[in-house]
C-alpha positions as CSV (number, residue, x, y, z in Angstrom):
1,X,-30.2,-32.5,14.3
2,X,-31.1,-33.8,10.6
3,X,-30.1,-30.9,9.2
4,X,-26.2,-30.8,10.8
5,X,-25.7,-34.6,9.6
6,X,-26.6,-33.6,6.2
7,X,-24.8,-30.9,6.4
8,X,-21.7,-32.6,7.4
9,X,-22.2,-34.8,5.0
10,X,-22.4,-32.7,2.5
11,X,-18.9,-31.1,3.7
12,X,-17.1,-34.5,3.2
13,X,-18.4,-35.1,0.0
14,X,-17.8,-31.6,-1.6
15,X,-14.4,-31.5,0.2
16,X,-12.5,-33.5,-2.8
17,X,-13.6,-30.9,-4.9
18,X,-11.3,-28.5,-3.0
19,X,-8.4,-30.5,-2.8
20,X,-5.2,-29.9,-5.2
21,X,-3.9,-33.7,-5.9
22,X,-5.8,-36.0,-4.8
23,X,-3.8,-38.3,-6.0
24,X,-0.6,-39.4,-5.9
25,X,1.6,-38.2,-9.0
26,X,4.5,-41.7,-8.1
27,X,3.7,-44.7,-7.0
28,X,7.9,-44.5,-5.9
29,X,7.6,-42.9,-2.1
30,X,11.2,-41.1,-3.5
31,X,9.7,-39.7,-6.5
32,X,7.0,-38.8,-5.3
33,X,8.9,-36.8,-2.0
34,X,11.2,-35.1,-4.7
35,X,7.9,-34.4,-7.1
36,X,6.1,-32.9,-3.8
37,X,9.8,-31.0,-2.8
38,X,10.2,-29.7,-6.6
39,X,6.6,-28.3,-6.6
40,X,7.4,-26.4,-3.4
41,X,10.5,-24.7,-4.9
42,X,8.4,-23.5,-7.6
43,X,6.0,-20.5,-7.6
44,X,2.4,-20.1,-9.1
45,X,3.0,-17.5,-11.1
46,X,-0.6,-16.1,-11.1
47,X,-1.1,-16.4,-7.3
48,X,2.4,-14.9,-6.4
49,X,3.2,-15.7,-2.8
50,X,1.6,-19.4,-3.3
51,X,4.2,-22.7,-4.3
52,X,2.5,-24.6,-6.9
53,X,2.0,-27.0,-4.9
54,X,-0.4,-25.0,-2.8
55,X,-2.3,-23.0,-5.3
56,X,-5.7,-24.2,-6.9
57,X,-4.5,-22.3,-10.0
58,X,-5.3,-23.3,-13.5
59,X,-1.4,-22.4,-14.3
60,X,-0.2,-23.9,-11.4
61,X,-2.0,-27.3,-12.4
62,X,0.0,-27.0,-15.7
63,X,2.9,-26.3,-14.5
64,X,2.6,-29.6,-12.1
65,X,1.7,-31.7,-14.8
66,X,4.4,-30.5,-16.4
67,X,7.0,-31.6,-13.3
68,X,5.5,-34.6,-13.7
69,X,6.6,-35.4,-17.2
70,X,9.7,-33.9,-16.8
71,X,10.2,-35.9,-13.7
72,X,8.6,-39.0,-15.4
73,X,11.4,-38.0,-18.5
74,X,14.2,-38.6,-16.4
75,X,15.2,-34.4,-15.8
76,X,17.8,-34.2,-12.9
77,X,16.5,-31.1,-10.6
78,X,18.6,-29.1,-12.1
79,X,17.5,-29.5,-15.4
80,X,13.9,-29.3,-14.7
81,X,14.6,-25.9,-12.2
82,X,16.8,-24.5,-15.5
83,X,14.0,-25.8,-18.1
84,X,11.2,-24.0,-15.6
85,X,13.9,-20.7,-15.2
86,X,14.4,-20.8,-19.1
87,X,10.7,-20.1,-19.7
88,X,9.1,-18.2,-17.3
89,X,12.3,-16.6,-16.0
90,X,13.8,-16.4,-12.1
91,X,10.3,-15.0,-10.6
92,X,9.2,-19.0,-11.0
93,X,11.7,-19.8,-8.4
94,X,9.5,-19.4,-5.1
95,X,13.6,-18.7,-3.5
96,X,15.5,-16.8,-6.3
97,X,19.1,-16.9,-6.8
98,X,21.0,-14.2,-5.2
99,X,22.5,-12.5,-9.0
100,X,22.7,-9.1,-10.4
101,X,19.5,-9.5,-12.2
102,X,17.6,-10.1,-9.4
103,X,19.4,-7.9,-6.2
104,X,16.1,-5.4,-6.6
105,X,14.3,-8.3,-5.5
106,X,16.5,-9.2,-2.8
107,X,17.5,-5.2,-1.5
108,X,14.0,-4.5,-1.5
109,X,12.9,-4.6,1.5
110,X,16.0,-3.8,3.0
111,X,15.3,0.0,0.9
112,X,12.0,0.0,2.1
113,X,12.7,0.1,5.9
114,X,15.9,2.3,5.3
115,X,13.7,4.6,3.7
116,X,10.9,4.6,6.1
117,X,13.4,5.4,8.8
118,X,15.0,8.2,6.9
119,X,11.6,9.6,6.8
120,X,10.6,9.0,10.3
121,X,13.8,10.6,11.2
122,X,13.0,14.0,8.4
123,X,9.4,14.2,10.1
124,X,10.8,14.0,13.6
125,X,13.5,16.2,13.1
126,X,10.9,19.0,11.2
127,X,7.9,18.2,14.1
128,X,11.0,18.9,17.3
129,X,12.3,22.3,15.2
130,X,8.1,23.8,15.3
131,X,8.0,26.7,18.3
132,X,5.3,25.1,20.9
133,X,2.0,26.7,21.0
134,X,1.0,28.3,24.6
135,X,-2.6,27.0,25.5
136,X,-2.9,30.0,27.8
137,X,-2.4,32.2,24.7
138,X,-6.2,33.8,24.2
139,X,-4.9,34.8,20.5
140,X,-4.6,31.6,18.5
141,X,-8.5,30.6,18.3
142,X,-9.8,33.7,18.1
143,X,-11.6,34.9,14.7
């Protein structure tokens, strides 16, 4: 019984450790609801399906500090969304813009499951076309 106290007392005190903020980055409750929507709409660009606001990333700490002073600098969204877009490009956008630079990204999958059904439909097609083999036929497993 000693040892599962400690032990859950250990979890709640290495548990901080874990978290991303701990604290607050506004004392404003509105900039600090636009600060946690803004770091939501932004990706970590090291853990790739992660917002920075999720990822324990060293980059992705950076890149919230730096929301922060943009933020605390007086940058609309759009200007810190076009500052962000301007140096790491549109992949730092956890939603991209629909644009002709970035269609692959959006026609993707779309190519992927047309292509999987084109070759289900090939292998189907090849698999129907193959004569049937006769069980009772004494001449195919011989040696």
């Amino acid at each position: 019984m000693k040892i599962v106290v400690a032990l859950m007392l250990l979890t709640f005190a290495v548990s901080p450790i874990f978290a991303i903020d701990i604290e607050r980055a506004f004392e404003d409750d509105a900039q600090q609801a636009r600060y946690e929507r803004l770091s939501r709409e932004l990706r970590c660009l090291v853990c790739r399906s992660e917002t920075i606001a999720d990822s324990n990333a060293t980059l992705a700490s950076d890149l919230r500090r730096q929301l922060r002073e943009l933020m605390a600098a007086g940058k609309s969204d759009e200007q810190i969304m076009q500052y962000m877009t301007d140096r790491y490009g549109d992949y730092v956008l956890y939603k991209p813009p629909l644009a002709a630079r970035t269609w692959l990204l959006w026609a993707a999958p779309v190519l992927f499951v047309l292509g999987g059904g084109i070759a289900a439909v090939i292998v189907i097609r090849r698999k129907s076309h193959l004569p049937e083999e006769d069980p009772a036929d004494p001449g195919l497993g011989a040696s």
